[in-house]
MARDRENZA-892543 format. One record per atom (N, C-alpha, C, CB): atom name; x, y, z. Coordinates in pm, whole numbers, plus 50000, padded with zeros to 5 digits. Each point is the difference from the previous one (the first is absolute). Glycine has a CB too. Layout:
N
- CA; X; Y; Z
...
***
This chain:
118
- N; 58119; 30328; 30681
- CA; 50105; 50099; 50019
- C; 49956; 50105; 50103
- CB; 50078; 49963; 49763
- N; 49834; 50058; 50238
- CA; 49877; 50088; 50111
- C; 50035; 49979; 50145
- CB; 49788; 49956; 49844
- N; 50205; 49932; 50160
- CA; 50042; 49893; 50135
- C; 50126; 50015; 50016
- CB; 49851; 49819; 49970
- N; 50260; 50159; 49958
- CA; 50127; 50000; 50065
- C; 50016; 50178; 50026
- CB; 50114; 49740; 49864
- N; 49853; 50354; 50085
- CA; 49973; 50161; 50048
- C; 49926; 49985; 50105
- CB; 49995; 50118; 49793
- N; 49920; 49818; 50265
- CA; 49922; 50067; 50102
- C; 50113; 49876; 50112
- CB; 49664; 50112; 49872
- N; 50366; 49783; 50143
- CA; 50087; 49946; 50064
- C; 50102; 50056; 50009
- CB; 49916; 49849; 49962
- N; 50167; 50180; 49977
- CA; 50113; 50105; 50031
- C; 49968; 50131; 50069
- CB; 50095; 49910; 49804
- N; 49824; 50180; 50153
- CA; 49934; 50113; 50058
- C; 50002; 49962; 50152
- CB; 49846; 50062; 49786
- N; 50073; 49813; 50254
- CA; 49950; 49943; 50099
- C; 50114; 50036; 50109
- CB; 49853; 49814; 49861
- N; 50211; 50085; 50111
- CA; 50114; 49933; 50056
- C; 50103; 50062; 50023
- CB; 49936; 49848; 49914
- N; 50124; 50291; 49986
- CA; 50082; 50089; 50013
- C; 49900; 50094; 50098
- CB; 50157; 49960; 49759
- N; 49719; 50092; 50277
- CA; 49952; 50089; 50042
- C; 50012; 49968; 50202
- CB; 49841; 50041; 49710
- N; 50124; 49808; 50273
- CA; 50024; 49915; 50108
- C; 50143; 50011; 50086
- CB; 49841; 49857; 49857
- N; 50248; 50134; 50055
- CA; 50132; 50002; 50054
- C; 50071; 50178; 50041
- CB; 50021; 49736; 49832
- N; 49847; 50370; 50070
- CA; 50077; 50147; 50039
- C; 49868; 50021; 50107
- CB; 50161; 50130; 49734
- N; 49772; 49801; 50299
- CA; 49887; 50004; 50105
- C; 50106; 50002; 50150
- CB; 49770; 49834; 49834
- N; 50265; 49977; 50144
- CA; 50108; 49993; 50127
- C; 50097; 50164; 50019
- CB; 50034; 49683; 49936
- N; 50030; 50312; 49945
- CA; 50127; 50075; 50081
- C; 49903; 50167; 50051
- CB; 50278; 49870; 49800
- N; 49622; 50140; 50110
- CA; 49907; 50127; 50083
- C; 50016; 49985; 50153
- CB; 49801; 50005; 49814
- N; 50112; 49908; 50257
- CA; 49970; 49908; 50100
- C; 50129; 50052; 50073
- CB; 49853; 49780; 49883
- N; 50267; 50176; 50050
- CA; 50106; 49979; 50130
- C; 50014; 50114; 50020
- CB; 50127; 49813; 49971
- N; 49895; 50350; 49907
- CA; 49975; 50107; 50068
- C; 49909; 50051; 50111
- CB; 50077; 50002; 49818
- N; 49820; 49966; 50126
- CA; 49903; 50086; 50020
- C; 50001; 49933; 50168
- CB; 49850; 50057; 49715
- N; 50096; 49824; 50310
- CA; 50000; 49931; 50091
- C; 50063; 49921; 50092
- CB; 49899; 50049; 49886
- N; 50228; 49884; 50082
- CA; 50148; 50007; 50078
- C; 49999; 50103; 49990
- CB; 50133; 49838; 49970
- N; 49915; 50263; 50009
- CA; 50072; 50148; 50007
- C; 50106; 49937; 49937
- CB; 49930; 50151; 50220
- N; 50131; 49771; 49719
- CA; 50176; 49935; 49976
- C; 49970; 50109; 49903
- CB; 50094; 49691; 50034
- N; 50088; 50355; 49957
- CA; 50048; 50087; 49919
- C; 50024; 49947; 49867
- CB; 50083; 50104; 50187
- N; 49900; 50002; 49666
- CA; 50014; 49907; 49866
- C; 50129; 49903; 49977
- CB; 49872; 50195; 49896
- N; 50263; 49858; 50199
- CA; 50069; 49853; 49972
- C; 49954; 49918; 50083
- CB; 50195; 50069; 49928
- N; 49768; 49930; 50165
- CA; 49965; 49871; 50089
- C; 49888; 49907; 49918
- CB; 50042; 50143; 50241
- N; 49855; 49940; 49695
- CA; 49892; 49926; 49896
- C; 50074; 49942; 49899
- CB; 49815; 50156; 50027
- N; 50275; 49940; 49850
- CA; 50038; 49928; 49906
- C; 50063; 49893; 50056
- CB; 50006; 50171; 49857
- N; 50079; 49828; 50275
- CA; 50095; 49884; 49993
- C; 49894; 49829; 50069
- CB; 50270; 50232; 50057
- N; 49621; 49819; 50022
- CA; 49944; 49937; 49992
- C; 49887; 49923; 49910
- CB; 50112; 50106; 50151
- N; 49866; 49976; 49718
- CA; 49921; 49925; 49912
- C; 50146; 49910; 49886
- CB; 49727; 50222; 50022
- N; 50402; 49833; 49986
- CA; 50057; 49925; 49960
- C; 50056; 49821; 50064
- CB; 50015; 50268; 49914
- N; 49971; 49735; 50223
- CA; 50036; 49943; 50067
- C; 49856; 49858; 49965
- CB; 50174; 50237; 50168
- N; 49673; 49874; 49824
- CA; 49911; 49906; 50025
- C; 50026; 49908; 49847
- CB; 49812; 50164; 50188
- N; 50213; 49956; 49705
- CA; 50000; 49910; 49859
- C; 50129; 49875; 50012
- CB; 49911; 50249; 49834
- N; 50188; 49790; 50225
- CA; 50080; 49864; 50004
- C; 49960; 49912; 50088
- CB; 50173; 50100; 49938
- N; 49797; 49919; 50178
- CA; 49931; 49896; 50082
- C; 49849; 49919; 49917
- CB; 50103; 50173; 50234
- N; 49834; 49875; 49656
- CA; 49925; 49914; 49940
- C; 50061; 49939; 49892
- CB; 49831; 50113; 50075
- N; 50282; 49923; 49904
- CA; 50097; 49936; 49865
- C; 50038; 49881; 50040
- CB; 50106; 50200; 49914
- N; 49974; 49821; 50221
- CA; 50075; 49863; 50044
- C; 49871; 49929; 49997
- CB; 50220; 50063; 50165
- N; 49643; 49941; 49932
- CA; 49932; 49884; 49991
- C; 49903; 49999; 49873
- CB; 50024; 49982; 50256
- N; 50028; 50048; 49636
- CA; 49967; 49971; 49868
- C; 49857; 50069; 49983
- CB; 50145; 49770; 49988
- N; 49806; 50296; 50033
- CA; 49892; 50099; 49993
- C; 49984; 50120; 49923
- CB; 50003; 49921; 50182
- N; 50137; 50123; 49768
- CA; 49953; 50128; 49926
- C; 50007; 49997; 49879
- CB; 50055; 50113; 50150
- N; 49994; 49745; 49769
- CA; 50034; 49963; 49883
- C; 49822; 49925; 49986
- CB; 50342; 49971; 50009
- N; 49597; 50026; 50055
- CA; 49883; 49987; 49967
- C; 49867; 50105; 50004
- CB; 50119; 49803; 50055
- N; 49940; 50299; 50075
- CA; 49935; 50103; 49922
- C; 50073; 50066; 49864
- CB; 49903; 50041; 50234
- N; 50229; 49990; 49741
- CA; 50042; 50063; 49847
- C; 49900; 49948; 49899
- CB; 50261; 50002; 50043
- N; 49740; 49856; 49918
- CA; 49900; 49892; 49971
- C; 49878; 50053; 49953
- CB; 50092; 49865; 50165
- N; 49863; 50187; 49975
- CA; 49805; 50040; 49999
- C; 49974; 50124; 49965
- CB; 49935; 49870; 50189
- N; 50149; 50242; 49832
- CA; 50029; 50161; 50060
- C; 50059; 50060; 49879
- CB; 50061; 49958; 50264
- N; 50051; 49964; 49661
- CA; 50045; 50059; 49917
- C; 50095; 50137; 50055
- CB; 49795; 49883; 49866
- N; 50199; 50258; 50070
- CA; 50057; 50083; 50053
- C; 49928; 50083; 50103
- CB; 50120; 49977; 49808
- N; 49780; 49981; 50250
- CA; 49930; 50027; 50124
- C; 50079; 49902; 50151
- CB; 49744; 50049; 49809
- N; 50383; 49901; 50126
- CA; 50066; 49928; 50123
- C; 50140; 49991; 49954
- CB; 49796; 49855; 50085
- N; 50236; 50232; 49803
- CA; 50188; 50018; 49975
- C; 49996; 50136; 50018
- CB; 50092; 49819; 49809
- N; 49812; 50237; 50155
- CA; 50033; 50152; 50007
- C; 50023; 50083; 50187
- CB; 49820; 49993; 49720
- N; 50161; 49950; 50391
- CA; 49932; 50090; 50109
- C; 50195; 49918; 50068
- CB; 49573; 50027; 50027
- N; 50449; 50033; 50083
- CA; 50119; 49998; 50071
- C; 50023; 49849; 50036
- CB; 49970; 50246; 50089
- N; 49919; 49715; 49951
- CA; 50010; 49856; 49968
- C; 50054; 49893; 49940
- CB; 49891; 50090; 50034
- N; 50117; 49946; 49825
- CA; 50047; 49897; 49923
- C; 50157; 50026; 49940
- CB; 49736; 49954; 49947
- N; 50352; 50138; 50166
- CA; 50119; 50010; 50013
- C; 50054; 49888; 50129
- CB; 49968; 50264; 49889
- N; 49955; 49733; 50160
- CA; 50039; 49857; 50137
- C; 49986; 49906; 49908
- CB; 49893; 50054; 50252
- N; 49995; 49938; 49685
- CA; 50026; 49862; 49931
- C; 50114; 49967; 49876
- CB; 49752; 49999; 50065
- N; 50255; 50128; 49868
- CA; 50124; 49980; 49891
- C; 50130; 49931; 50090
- CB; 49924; 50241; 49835
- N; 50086; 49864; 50338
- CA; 50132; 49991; 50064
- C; 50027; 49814; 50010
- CB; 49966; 50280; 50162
- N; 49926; 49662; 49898
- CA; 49969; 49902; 50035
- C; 49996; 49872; 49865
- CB; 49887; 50165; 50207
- N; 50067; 49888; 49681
- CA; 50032; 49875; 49892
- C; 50113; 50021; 49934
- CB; 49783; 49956; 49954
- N; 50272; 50143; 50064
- CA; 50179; 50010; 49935
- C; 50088; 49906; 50118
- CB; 49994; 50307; 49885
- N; 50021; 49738; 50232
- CA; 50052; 49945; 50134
- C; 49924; 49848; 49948
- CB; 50011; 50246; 50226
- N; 49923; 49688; 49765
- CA; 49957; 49872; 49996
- C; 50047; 49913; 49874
- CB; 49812; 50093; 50135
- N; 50202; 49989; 49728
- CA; 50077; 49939; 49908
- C; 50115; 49988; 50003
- CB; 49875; 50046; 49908
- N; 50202; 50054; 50181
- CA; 50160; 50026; 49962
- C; 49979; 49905; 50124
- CB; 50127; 50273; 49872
- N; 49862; 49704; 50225
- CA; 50013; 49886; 50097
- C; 50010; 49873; 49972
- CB; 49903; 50123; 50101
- N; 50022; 49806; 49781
- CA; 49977; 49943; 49906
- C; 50150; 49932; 49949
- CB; 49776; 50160; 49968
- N; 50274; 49938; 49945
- CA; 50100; 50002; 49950
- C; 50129; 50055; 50036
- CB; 49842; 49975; 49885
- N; 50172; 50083; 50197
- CA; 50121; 50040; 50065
- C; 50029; 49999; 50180
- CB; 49982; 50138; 49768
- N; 49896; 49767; 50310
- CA; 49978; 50027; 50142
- C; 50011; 50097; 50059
- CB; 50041; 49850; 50003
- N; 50024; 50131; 50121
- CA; 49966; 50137; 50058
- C; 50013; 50133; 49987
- CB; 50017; 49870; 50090
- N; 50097; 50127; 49813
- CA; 50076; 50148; 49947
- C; 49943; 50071; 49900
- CB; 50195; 49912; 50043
- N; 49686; 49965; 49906
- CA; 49926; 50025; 49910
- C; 49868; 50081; 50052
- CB; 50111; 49798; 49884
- N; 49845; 50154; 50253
- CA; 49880; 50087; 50019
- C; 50043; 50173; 50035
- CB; 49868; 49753; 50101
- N; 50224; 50267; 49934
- CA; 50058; 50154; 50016
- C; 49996; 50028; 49811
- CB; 50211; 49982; 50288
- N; 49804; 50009; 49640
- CA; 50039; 50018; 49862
- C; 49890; 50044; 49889
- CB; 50167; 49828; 50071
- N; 49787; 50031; 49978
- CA; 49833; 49961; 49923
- C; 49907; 50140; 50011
- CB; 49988; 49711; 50098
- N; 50019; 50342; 50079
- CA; 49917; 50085; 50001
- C; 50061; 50145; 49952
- CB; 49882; 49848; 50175
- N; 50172; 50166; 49770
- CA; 50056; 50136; 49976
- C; 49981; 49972; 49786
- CB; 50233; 50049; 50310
- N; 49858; 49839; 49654
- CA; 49994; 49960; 49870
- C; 49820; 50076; 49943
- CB; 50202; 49725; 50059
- N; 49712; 50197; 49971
- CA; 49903; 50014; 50019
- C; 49923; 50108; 49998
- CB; 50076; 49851; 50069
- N; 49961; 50211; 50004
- CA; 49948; 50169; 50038
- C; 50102; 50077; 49950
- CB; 49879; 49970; 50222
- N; 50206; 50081; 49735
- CA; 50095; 50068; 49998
- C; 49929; 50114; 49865
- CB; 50216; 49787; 50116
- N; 49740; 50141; 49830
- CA; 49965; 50132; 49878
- C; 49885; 50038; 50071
- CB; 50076; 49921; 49742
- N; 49838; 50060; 50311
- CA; 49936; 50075; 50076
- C; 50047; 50114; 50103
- CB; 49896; 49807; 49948
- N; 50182; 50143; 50128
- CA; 50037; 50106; 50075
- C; 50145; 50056; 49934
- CB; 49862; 49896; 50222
- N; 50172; 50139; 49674
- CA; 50071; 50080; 49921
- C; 49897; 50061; 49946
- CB; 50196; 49882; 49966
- N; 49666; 50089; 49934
- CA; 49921; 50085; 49962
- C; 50009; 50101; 50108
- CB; 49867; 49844; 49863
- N; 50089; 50139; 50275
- CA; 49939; 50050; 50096
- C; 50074; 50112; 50030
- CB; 49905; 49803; 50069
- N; 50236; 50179; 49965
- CA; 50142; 50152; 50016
- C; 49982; 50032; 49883
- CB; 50214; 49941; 50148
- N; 49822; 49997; 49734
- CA; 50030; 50105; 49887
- C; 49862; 50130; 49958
- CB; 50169; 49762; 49895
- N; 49714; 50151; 50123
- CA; 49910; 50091; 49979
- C; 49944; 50116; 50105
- CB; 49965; 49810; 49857
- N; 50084; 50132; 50264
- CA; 50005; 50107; 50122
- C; 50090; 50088; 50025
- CB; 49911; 49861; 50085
- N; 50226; 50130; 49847
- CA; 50093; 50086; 49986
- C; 49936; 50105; 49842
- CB; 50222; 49797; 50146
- N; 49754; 50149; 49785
- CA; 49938; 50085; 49871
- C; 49868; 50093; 50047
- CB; 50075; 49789; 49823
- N; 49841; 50128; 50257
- CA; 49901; 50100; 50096
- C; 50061; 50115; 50111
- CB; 49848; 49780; 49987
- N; 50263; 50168; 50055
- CA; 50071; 50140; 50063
- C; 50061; 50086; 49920
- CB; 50042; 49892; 50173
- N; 50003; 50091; 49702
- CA; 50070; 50102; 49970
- C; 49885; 50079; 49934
- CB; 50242; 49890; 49986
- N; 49646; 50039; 49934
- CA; 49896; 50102; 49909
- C; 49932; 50083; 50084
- CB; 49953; 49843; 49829
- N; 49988; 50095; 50337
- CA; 49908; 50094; 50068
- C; 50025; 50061; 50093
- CB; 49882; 49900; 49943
- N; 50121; 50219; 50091
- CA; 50011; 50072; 50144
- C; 49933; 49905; 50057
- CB; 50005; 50246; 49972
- N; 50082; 49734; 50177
- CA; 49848; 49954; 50108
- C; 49969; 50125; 50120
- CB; 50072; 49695; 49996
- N; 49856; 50322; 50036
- CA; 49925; 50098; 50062
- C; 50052; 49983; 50125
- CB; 49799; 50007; 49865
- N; 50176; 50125; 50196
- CA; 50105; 50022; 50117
- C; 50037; 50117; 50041
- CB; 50076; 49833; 49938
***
């Protein structure tokens, strides 16, 4: 159990390493990073790669921005599956959708409780 903690640790530390990197060193701005570590996690989904790190990583590879490309990417691939093409527009939202409803509802509840500074 030791091992799958220090693999996850690993592997999640690895992936907030990269998006450091693209600040610090691209200079890319934080949407240009998030949208590119989302982009990289679906580009390892399609060629079947990130369902084998989830696998090894555990939540050291669902938890980091990453493993929202890949959710986008295996919803779009099932509903394709079963409903073709109309299905990959669908799949990826089906999929994600309580996520990014968590995401407004709790960011609208964070605006109303805190001043923001200014």
């Amino acid at each position: 159990m030791l091992a799958m903690f220090f693999w996850a640790f690993l592997i999640g530390g690895i992936i907030c390493v990269i998006g450091q990197l693209l600040f610090d060193v691209a200079k890319l701005t934080p949407a240009h990073t998030l949208s590119l570590l989302v982009v990289i996690g679906a580009v390892l989904s399609g060629f079947g790669l990130y369902e084998p790190l989830i696998d090894f990583a555990g939540a050291g590879a669902t938890i980091p921005i990453t493993s929202f490309g890949n959710a986008l990417v295996q919803g779009a691939m099932q509903e394709a599956d079963q409903h073709g093409l109309v299905g990959v527009l669908t799949g990826m939202f089906e999929v994600t959708s309580s996520g990014i409803s968590a995401a407004i509802i709790f960011g609208f509840l964070g605006a109303l409780i805190f001043k923001p500074k200014g």
